[in-house]
DRENGU-459399 format. One record per atom (N, C-alpha, C, O, CB): residue number from 1; residue in one letter; atom name; x, z negated, y. Coordinates in pm, whole numbers. Atoms other than C-alpha are relative to their C-alpha. Last residue first. Glycine has a CB too. Example, Ala and Ser with C-alpha at 12.3 -4.5 7.8 and 13.67 -1.06 7.14 Angstrom:
> 2, S, N, -82, 6, -119
> 2, S, CA, 1367, -714, -106
> 2, S, C, -77, -73, 109
> 2, S, O, -26, -90, 220
> 2, S, CB, 41, 142, 46
> 1, A, N, 89, 0, -119
> 1, A, CA, 1230, -780, -450
> 1, A, C, 90, 0, 120
> 1, A, O, 194, -66, 118
> 1, A, CB, -99, -125, 3
! end
This chain:
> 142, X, N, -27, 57, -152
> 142, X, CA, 2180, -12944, -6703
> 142, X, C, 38, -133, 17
> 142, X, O, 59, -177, 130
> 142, X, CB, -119, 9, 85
> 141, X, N, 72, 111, -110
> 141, X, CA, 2212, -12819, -7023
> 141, X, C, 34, -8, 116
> 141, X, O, 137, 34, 168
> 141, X, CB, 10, -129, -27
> 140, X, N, 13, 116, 4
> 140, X, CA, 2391, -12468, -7104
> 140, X, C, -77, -126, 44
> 140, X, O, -118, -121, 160
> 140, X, CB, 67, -4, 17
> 139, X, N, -41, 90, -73
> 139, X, CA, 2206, -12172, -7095
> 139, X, C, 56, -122, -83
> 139, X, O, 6, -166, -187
> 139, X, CB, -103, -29, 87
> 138, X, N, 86, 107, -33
> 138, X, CA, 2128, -11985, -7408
> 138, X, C, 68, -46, 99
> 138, X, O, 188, -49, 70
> 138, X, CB, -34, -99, -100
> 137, X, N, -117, 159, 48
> 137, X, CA, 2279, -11639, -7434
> 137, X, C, -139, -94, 47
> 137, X, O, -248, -66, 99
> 137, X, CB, 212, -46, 142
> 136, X, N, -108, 0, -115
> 136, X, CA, 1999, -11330, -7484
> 136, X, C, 36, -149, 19
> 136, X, O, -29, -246, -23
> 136, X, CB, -58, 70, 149
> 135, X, N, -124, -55, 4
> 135, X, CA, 1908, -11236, -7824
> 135, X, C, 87, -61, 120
> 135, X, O, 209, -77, 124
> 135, X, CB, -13, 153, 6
> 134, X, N, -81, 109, 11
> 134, X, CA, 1617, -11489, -7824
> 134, X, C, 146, 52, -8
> 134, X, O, 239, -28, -25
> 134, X, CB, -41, -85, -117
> 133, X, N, -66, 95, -80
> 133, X, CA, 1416, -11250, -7620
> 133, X, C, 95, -84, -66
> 133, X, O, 175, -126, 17
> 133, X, CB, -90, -79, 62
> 132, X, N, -86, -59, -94
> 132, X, CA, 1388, -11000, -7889
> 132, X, C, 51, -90, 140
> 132, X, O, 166, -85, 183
> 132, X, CB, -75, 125, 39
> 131, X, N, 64, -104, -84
> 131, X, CA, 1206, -11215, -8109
> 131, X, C, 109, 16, 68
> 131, X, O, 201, -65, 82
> 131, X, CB, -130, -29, 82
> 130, X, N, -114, -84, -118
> 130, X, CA, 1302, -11432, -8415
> 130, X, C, -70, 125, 89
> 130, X, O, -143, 212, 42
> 130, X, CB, 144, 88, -99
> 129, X, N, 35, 28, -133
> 129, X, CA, 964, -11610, -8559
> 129, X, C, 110, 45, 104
> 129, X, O, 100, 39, 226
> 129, X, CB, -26, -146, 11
> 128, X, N, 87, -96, -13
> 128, X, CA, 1077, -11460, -8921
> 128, X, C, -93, 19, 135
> 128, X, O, -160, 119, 162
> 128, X, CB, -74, -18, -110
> 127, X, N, 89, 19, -37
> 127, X, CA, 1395, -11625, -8893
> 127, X, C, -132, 81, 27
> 127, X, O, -131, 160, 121
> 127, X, CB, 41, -41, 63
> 126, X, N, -31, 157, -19
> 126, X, CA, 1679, -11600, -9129
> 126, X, C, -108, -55, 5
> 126, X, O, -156, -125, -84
> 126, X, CB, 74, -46, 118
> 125, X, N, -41, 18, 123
> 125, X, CA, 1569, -11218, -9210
> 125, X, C, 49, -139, -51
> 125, X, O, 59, -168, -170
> 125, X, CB, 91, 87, -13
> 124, X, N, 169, 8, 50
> 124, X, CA, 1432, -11185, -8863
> 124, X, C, -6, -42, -176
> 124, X, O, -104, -90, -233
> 124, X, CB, -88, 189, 27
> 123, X, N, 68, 120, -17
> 123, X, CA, 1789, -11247, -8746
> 123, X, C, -121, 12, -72
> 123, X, O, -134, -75, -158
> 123, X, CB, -21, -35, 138
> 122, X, N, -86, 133, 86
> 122, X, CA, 1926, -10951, -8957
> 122, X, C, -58, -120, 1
> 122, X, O, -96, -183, -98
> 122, X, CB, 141, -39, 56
> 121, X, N, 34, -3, 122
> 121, X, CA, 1637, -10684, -8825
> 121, X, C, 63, -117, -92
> 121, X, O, 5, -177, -182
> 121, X, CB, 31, 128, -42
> 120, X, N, 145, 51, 24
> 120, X, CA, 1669, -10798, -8511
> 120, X, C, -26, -16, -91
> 120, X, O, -76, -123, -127
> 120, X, CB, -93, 53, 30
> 119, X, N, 31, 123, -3
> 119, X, CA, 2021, -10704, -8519
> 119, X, C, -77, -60, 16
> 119, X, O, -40, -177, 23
> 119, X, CB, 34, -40, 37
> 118, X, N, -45, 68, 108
> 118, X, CA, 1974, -10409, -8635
> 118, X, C, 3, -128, -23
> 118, X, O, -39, -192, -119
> 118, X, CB, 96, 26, -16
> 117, X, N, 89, -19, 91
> 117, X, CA, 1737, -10299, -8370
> 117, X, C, 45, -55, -179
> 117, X, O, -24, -89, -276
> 117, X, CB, -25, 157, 22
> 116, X, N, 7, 150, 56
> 116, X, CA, 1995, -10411, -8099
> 116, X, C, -117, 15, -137
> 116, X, O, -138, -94, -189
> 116, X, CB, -65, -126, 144
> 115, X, N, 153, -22, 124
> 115, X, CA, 2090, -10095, -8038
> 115, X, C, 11, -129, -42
> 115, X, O, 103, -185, -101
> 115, X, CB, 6, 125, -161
> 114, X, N, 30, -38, 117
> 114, X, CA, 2425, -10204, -7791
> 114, X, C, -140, 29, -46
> 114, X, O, -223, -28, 26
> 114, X, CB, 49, -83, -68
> 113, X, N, 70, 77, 48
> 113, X, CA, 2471, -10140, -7440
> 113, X, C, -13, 0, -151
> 113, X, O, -20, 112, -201
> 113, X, CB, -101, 14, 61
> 112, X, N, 54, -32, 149
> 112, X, CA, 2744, -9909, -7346
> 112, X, C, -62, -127, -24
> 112, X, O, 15, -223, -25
> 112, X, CB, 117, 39, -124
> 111, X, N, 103, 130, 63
> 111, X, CA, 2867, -9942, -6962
> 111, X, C, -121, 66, -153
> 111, X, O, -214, 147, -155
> 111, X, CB, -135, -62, 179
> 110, X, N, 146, 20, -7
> 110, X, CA, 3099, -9683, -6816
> 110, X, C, -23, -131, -71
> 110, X, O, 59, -216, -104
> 110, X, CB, -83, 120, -66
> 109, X, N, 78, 46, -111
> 109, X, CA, 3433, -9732, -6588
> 109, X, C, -173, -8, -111
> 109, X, O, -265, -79, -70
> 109, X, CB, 15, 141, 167
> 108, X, N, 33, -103, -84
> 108, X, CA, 3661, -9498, -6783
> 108, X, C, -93, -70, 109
> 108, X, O, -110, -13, 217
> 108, X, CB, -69, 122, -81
> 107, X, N, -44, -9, -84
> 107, X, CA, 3815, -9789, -6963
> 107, X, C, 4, 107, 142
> 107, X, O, 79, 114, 240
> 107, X, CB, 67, -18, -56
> 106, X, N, -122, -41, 52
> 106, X, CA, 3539, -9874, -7133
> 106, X, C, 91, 35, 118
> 106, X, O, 48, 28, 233
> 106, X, CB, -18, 116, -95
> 105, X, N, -43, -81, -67
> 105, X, CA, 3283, -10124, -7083
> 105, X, C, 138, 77, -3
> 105, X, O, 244, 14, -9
> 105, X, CB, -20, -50, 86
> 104, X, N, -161, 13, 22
> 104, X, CA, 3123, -10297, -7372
> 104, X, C, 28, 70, 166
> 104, X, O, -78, 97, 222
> 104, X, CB, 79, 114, -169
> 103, X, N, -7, -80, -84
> 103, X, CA, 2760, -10467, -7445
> 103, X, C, 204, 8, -2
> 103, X, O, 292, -66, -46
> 103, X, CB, -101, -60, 143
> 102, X, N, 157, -6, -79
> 102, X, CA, 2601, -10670, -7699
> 102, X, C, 55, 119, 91
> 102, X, O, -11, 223, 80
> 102, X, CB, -67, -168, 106
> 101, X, N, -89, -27, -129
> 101, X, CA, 2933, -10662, -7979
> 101, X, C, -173, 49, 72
> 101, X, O, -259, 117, 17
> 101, X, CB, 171, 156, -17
> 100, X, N, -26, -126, -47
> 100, X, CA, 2779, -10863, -8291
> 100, X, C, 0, 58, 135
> 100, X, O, -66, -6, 216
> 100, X, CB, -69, 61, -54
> 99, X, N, -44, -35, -93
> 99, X, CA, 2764, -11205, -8447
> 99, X, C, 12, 164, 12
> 99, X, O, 47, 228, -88
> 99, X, CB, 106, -73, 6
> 98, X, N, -24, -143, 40
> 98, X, CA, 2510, -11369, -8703
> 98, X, C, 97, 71, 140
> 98, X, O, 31, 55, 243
> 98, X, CB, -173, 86, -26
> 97, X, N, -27, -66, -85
> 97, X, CA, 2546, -11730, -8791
> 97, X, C, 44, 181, 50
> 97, X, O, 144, 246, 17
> 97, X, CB, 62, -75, 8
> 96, X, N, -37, -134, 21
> 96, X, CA, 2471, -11974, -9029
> 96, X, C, -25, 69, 124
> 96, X, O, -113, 27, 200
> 96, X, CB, -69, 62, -114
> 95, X, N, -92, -45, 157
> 95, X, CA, 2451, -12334, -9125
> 95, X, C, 33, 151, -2
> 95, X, O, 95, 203, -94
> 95, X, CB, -103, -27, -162
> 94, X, N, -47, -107, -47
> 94, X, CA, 2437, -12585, -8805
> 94, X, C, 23, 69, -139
> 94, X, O, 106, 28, -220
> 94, X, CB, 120, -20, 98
> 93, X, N, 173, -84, 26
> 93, X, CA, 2200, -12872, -8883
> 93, X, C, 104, 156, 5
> 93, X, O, 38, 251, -39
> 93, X, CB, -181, -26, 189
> 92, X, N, 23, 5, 146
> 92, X, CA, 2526, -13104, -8876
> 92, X, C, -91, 46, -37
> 92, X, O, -138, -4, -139
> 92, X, CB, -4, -100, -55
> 91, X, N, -73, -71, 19
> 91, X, CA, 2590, -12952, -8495
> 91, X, C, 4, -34, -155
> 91, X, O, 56, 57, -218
> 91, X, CB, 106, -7, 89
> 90, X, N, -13, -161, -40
> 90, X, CA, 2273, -12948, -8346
> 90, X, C, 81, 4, -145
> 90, X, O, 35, 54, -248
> 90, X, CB, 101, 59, 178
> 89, X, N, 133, -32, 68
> 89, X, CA, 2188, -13372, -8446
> 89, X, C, 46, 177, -24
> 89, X, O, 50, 211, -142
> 89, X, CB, -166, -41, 120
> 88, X, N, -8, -78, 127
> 88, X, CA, 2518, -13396, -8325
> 88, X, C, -63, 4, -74
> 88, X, O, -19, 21, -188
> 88, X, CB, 69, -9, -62
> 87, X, N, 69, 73, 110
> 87, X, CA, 2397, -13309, -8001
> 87, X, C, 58, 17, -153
> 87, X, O, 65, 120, -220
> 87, X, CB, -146, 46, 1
> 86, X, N, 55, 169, -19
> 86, X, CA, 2555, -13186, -7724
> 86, X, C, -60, -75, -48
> 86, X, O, -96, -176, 12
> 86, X, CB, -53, -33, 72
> 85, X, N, 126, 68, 75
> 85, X, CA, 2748, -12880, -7887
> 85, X, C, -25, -168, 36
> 85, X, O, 26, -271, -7
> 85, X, CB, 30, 14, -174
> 84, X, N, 20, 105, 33
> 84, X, CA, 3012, -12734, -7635
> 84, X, C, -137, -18, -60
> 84, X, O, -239, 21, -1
> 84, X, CB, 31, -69, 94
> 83, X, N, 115, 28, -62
> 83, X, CA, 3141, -12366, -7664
> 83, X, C, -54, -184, -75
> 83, X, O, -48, -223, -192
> 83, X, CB, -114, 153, -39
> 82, X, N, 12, 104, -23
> 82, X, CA, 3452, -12216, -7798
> 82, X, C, -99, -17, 124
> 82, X, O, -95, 42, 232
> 82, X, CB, 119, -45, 5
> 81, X, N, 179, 11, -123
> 81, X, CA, 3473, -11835, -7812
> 81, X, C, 34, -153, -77
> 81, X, O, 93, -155, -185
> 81, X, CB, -235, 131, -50
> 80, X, N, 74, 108, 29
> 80, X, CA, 3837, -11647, -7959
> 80, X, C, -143, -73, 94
> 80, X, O, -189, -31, 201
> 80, X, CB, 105, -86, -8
> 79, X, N, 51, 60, -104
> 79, X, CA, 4005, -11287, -7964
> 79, X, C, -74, -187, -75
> 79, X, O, -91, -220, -192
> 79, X, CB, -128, 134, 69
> 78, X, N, 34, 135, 12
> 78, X, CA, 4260, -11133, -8174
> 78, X, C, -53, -93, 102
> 78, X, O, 20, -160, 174
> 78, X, CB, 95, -50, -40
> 77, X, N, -10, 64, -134
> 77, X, CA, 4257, -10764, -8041
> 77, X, C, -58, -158, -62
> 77, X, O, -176, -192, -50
> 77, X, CB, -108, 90, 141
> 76, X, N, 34, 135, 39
> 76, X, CA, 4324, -10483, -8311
> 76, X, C, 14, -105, 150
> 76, X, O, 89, -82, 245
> 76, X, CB, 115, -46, -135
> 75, X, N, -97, 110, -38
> 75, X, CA, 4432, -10161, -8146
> 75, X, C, -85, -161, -41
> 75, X, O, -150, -223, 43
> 75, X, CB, 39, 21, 188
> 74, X, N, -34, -12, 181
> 74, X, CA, 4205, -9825, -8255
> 74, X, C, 69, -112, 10
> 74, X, O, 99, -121, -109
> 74, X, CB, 99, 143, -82
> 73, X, N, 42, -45, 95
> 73, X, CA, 4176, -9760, -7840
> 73, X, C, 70, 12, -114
> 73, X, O, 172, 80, -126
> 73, X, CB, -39, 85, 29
> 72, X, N, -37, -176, 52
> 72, X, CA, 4372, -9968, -7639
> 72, X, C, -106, 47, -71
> 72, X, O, -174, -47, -111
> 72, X, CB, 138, 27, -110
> 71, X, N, -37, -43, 107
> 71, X, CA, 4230, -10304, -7441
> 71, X, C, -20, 139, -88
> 71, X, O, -122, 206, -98
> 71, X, CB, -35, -82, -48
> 70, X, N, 17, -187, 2
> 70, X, CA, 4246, -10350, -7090
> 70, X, C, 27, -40, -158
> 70, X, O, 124, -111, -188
> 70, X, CB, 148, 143, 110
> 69, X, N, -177, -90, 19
> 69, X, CA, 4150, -10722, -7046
> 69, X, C, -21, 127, -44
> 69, X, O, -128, 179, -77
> 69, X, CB, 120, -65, -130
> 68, X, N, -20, -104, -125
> 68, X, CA, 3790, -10879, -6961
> 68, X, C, 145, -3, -14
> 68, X, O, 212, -92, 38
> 68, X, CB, -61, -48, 167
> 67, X, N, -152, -19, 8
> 67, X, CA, 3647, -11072, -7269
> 67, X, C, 11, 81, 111
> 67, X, O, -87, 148, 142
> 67, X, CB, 64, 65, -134
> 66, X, N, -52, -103, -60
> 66, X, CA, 3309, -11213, -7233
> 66, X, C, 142, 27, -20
> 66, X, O, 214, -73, -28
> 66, X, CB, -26, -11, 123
> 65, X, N, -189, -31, -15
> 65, X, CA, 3209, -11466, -7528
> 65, X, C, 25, 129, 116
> 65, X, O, 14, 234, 54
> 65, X, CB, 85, 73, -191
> 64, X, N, -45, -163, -111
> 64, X, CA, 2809, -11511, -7528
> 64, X, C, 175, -53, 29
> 64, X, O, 222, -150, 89
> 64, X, CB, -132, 17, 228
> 63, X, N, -109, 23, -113
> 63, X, CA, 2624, -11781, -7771
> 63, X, C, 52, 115, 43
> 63, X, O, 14, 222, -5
> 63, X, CB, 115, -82, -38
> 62, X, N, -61, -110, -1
> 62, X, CA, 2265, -11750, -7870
> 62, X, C, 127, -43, 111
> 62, X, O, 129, -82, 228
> 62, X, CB, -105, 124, 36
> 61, X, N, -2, -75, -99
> 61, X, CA, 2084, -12039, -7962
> 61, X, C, 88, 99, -2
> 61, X, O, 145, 114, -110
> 61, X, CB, 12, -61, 94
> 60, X, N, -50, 70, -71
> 60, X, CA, 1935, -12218, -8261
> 60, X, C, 34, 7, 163
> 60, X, O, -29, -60, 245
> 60, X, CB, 80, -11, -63
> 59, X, N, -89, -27, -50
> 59, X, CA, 1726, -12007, -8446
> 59, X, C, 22, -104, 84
> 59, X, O, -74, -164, 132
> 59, X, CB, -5, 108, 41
> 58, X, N, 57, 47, -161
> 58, X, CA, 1551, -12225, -8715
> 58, X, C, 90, 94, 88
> 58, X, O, 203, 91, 38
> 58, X, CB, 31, -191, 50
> 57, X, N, 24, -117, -41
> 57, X, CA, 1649, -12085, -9093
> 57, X, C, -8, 26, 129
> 57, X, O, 12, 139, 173
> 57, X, CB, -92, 35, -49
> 56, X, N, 183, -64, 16
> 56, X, CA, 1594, -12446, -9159
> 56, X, C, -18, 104, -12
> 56, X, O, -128, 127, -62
> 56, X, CB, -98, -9, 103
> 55, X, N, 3, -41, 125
> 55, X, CA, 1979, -12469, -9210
> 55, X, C, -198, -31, -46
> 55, X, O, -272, -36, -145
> 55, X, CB, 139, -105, -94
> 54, X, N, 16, 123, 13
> 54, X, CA, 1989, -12404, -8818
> 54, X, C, -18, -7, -202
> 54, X, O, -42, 100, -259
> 54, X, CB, -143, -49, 115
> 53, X, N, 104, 7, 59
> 53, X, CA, 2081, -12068, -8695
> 53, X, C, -2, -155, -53
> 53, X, O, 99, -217, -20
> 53, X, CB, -6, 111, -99
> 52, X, N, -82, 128, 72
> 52, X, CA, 2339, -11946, -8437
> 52, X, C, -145, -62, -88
> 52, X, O, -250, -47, -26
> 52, X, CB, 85, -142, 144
> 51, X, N, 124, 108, 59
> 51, X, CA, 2299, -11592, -8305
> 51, X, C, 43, -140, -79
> 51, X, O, 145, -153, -146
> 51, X, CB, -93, 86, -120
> 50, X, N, 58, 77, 144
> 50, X, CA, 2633, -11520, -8186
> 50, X, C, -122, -50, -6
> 50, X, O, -149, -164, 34
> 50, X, CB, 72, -117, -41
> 49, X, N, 62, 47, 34
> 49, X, CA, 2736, -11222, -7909
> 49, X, C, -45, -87, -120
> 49, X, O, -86, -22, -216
> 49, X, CB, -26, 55, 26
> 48, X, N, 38, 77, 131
> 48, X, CA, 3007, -11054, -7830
> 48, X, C, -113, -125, 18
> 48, X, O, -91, -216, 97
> 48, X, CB, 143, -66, -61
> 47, X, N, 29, 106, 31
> 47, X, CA, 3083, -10909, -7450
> 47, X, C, -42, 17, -139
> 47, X, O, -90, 129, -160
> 47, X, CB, -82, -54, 86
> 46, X, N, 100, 30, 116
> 46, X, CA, 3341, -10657, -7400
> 46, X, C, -78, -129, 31
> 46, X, O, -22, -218, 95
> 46, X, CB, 78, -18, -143
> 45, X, N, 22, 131, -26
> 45, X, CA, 3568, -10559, -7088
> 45, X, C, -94, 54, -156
> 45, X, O, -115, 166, -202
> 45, X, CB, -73, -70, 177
> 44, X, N, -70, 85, -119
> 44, X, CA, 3846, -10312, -6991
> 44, X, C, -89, -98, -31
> 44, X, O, -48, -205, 15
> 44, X, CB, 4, 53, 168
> 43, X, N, 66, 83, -57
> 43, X, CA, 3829, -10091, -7312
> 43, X, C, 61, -111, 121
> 43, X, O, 175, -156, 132
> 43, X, CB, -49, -54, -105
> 42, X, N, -90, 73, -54
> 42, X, CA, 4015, -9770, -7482
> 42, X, C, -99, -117, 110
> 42, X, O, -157, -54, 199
> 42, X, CB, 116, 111, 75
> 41, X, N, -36, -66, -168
> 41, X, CA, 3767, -9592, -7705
> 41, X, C, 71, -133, 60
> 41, X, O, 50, -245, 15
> 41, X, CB, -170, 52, 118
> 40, X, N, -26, -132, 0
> 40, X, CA, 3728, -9664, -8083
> 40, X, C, 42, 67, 141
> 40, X, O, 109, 170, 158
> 40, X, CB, -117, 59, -54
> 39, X, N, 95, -128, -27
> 39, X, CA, 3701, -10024, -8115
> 39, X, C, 65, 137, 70
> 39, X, O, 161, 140, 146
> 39, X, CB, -119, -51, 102
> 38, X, N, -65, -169, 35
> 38, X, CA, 3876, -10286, -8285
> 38, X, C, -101, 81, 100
> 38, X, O, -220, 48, 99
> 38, X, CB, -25, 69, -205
> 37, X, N, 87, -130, -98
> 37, X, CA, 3771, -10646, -8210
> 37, X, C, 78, 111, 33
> 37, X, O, 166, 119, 119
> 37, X, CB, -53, -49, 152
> 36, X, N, -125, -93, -41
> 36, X, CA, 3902, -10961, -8436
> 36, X, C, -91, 112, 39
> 36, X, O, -202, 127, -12
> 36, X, CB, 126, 44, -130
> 35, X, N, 29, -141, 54
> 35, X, CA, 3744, -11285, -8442
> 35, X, C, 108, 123, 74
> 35, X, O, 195, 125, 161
> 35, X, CB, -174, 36, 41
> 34, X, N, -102, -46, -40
> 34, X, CA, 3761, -11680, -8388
> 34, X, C, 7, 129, -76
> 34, X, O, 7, 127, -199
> 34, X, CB, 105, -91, -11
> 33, X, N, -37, -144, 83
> 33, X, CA, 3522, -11857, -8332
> 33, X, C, 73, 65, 27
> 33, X, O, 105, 86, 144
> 33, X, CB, -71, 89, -15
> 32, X, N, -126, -12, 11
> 32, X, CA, 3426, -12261, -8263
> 32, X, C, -16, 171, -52
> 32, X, O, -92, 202, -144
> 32, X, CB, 74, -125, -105
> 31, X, N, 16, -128, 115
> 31, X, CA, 3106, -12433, -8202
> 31, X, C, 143, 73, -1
> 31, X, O, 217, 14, 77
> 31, X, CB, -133, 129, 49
> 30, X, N, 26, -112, -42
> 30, X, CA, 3163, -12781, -8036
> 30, X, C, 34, 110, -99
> 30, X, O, 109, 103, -197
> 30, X, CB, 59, 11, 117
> 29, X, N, 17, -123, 80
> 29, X, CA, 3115, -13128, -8094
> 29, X, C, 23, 127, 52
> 29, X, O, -20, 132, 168
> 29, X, CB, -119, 6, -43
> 28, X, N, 116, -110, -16
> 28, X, CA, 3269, -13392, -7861
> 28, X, C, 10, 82, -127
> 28, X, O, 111, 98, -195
> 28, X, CB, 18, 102, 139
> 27, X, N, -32, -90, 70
> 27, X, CA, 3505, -13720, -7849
> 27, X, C, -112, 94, -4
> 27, X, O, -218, 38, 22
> 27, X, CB, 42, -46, -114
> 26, X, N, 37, 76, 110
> 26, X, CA, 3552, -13958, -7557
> 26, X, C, -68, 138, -109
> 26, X, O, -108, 234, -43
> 26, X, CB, -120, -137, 57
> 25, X, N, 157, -91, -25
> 25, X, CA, 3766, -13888, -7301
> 25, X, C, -19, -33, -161
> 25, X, O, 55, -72, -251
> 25, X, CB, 2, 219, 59
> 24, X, N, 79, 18, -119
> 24, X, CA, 4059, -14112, -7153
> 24, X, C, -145, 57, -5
> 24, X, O, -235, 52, 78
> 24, X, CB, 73, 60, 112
> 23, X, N, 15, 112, -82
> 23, X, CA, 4243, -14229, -7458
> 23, X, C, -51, -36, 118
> 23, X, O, -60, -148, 167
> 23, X, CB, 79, -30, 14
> 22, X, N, -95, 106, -8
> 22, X, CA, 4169, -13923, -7657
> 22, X, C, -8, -92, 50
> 22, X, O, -126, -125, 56
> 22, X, CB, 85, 18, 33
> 21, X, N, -49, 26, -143
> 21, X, CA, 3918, -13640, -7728
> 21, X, C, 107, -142, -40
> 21, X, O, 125, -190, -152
> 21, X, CB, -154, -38, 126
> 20, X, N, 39, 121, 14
> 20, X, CA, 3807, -13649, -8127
> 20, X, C, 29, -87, 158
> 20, X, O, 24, -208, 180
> 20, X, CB, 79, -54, -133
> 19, X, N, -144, 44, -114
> 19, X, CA, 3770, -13326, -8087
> 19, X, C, -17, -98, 34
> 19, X, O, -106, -123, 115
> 19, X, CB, 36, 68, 133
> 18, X, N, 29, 182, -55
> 18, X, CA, 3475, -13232, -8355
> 18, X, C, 158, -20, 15
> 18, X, O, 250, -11, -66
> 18, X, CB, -93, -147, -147
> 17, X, N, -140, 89, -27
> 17, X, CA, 3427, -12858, -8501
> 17, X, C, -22, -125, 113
> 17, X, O, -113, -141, 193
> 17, X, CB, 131, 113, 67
> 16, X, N, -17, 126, -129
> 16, X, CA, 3142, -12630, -8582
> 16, X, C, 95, -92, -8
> 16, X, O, 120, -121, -125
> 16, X, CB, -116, -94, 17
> 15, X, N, 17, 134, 106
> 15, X, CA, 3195, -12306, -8744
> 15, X, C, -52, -94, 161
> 15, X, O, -64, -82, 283
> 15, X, CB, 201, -74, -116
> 14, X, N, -59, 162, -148
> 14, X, CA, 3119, -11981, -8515
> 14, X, C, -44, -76, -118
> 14, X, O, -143, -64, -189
> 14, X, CB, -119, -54, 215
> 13, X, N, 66, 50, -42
> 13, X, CA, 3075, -11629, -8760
> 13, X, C, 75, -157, 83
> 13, X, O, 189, -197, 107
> 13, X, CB, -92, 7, -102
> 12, X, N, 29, 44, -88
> 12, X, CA, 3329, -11382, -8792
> 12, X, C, -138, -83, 98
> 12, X, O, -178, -58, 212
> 12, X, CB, 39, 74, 18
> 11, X, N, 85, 79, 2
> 11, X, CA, 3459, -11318, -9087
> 11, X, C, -6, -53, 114
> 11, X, O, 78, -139, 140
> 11, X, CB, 8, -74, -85
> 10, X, N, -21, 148, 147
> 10, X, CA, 3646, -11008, -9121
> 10, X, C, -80, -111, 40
> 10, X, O, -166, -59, 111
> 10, X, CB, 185, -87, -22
> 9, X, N, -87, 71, 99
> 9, X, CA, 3627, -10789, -8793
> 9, X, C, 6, -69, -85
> 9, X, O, 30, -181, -40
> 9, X, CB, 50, -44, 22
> 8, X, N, -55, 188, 70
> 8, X, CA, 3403, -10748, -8493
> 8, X, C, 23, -18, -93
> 8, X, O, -56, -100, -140
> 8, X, CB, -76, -117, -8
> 7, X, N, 47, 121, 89
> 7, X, CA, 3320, -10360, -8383
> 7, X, C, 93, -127, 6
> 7, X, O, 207, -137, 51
> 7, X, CB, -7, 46, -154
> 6, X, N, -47, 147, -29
> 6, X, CA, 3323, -10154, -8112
> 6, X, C, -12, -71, -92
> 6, X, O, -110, -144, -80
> 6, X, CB, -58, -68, 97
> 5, X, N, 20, 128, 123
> 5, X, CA, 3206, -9790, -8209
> 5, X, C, 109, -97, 61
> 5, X, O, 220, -58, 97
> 5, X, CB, 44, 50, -196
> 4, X, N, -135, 99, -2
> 4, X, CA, 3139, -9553, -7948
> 4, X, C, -42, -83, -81
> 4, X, O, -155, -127, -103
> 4, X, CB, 51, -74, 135
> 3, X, N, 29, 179, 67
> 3, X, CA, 2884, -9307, -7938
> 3, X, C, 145, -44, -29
> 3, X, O, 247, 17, -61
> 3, X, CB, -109, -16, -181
> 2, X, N, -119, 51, 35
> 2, X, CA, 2819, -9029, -7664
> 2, X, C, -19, -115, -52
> 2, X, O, -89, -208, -12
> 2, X, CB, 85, -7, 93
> 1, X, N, 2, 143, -17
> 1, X, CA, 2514, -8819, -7695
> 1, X, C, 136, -58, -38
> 1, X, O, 196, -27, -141
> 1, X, CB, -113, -64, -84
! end
């Protein structure tokens, strides 16, 4: 069995942040992260994943970062995810956040899904109503 390690770096959960837009747009919330991604085999794409939690414990939603560049094997890769929060009801409820790599493709062409069994185990530890569906991203509104 082939295993690859991808991981995400020093502190990498999503704050929330407020752009106070300017003289033609008017100002917004949005989640904010900024992380670092090592992994062991040479890569052409990653996605990352954030559970986002509420200071109820509440899950919130699940955000999704794709990256698509060749990156080396063992090579640090300062990446970032920005995403809009339409309520700031959301974004002053916002208190914790669990992130980890969902899927990768390496530079050979395959596709590595992650074991998500851990990360069940984390969310469920926030939220005890966390289920395997809530792993996957949340749409934006319509």
């Amino acid at each position: 069995m082939n295993t690859h390690r991808s991981n995400v770096s020093g502190t990498s959960g999503v704050k929330t942040a407020y752009d106070k837009g300017d003289e033609y747009t008017s100002g917004s919330f949005y989640y904010d992260a900024r992380y670092t991604v090592r992994s062991s085999v040479s890569l052409h794409a990653l996605e990352v994943r954030w559970l986002t939690f509420d200071l109820w414990g509440r899950h919130v939603k699940t955000l999704s970062a794709t990256e698509i560049q060749d990156m080396d094997e063992g090579k640090a890769y300062e990446l970032s995810g920005r995403w809009n929060i339409y309520s700031e009801h959301e974004a002053s409820e916002h208190y914790a956040s669990i992130a980890y790599v969902a899927q990768i493709r390496t530079a050979t062409g395959k596709v590595f899904v992650a074991d998500v069994t851990p990360v069940l185990a984390e969310a469920r530890k926030m939220s005890d109503k966390f289920s395997e569906s809530d792993l996957e991203p949340t749409n934006a509104p319509q």
